[in-house]
C-alpha positions as CSV (number, residue, x, y, z in Angstrom):
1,X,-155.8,-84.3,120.9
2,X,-153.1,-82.5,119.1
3,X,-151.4,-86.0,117.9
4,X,-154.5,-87.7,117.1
5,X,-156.7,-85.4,115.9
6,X,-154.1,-82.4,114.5
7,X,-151.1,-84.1,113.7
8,X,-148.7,-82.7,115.7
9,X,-145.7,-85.1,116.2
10,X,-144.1,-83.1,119.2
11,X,-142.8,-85.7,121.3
12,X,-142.5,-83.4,124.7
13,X,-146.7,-83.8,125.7
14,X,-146.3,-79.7,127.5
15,X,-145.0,-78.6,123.9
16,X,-147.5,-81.1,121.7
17,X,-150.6,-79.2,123.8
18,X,-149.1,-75.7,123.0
19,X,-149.3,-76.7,119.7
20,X,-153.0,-77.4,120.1
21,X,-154.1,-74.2,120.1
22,X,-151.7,-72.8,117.1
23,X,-153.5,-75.9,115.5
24,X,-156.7,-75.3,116.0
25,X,-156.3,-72.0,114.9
26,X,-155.2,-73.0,111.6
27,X,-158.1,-75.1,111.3
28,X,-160.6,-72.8,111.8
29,X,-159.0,-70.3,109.6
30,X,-158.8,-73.2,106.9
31,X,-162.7,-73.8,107.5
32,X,-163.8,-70.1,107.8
33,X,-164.5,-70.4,111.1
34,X,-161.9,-68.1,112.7
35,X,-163.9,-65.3,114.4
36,X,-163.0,-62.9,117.1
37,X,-166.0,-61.2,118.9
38,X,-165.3,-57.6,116.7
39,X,-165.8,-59.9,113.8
40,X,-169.5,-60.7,114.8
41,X,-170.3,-57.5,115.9
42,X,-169.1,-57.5,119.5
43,X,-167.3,-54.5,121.0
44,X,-164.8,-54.7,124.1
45,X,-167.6,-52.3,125.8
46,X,-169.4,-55.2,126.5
47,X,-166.7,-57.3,128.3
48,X,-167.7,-56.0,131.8
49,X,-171.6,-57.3,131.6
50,X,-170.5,-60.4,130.0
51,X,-168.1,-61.5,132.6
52,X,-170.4,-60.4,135.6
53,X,-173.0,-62.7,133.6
54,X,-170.7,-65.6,134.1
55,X,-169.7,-65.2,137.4
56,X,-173.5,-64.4,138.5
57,X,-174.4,-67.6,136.9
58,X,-171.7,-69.8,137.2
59,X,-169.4,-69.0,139.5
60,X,-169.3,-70.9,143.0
61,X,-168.8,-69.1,146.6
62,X,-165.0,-68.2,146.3
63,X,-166.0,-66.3,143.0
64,X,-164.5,-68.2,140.7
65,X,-166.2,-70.4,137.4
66,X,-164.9,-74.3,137.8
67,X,-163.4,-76.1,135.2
68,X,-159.9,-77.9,134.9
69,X,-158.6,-74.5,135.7
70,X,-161.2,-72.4,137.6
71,X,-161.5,-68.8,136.7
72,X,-161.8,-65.2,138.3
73,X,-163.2,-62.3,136.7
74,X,-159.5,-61.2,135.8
75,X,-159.2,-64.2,134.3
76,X,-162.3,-64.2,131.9
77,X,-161.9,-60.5,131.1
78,X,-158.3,-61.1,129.8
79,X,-160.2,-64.4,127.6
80,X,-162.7,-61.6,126.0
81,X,-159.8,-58.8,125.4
82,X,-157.8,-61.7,124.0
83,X,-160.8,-62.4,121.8
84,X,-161.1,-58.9,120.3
């Protein structure tokens, strides 16, 4: 995705995808899109419920949310306070 849809001529593929995401970032900024949850009215006191609303409804019996790199509560609260 970052060659063909970003651009990015990195030739190593683990150094192309970490320029995914400083890519994408520069595209939403460029669109007006960049918004962190403080932004949209979203305070950090909220992180707690909204990671035990993930886990309660997504997460599978060892506790942790699947995906191509399955998550723990750790793991999404550091997503949120990186989101602030």
């Amino acid at each position: 995705m970052a060659r063909r849809v970003f651009g990015v001529t990195e030739k190593d593929d683990l150094k192309a995808a970490k320029a995914l995401s400083k890519a994408v970032v520069a595209w939403l900024k460029k669109i007006g899109m960049y918004l962190k949850f403080s932004d949209v009215g979203i305070g950090s006191e909220k992180f707690e419920r909204m990671t035990d609303d993930i886990i309660r409804m997504y997460a599978q019996e060892d506790g942790k949310v699947p995906g191509s790199r399955p998550m723990d509560r750790k793991d999404l609260l550091e997503i949120f306070r990186r989101s602030h």
